[in-house]
N, C-alpha and C positions, 0 to 999 in steps of 0.2 A: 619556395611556395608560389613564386608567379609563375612558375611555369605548370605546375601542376593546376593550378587555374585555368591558364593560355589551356594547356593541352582541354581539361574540361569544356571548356568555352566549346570546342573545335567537336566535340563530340555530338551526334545528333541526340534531341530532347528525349527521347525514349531513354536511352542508355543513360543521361544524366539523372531521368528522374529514378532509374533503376539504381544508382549509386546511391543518390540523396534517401531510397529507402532502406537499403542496405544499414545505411548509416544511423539514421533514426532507431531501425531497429536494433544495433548494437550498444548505442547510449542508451534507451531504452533498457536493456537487458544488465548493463552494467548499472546505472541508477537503482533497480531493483534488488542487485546484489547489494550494493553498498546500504539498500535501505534493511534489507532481511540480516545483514551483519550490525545494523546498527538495533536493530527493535531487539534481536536477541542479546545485544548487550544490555542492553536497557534496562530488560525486563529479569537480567540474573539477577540486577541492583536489587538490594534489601531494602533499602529508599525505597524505591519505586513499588515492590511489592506492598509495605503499609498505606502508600498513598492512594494505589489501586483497592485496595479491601477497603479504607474510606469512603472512597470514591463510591464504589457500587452498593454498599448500604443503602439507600434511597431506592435501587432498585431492588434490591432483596427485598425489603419491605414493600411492593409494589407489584411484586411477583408474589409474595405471600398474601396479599389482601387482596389478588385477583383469585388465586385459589382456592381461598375462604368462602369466596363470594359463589366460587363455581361450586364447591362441595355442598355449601348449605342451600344452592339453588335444586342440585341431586335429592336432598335428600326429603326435598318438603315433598 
């Protein structure tokens, strides 16, 4: 590992900061794998589907009484 350092050190700043993007962008891409692996487990969970249809009721009703609102404003 130090030398792989040493040798970076020795390299001019362009090319370092061309690695240091590279890299970024590869964590980057693997954190997004590991998150799109983890949400689609999640959400096969039976759990998680009752707690989500809980969850959103306040909006359905919210979305229903803006709708309301807009048809009876059509219709007067």
């Amino acid at each position: 590992m130090k030398k792989i350092i040493h040798n970076l050190r020795k390299k001019p700043e362009a090319v370092r900061r061309h690695i240091l993007h590279v890299l970024i962008v590869v964590c980057a891409f693997i954190l997004v794998l590991l998150w799109i692996y983890s949400l689609g487990n999640n959400l096969e969970n039976p759990d998680t589907e009752a707690r989500m249809s809980q969850e959103l009721k306040p909006f359905s009703a919210l979305k229903n009484n803006l709708v309301n609102g807009y048809q009876s404003n059509i219709q007067q």
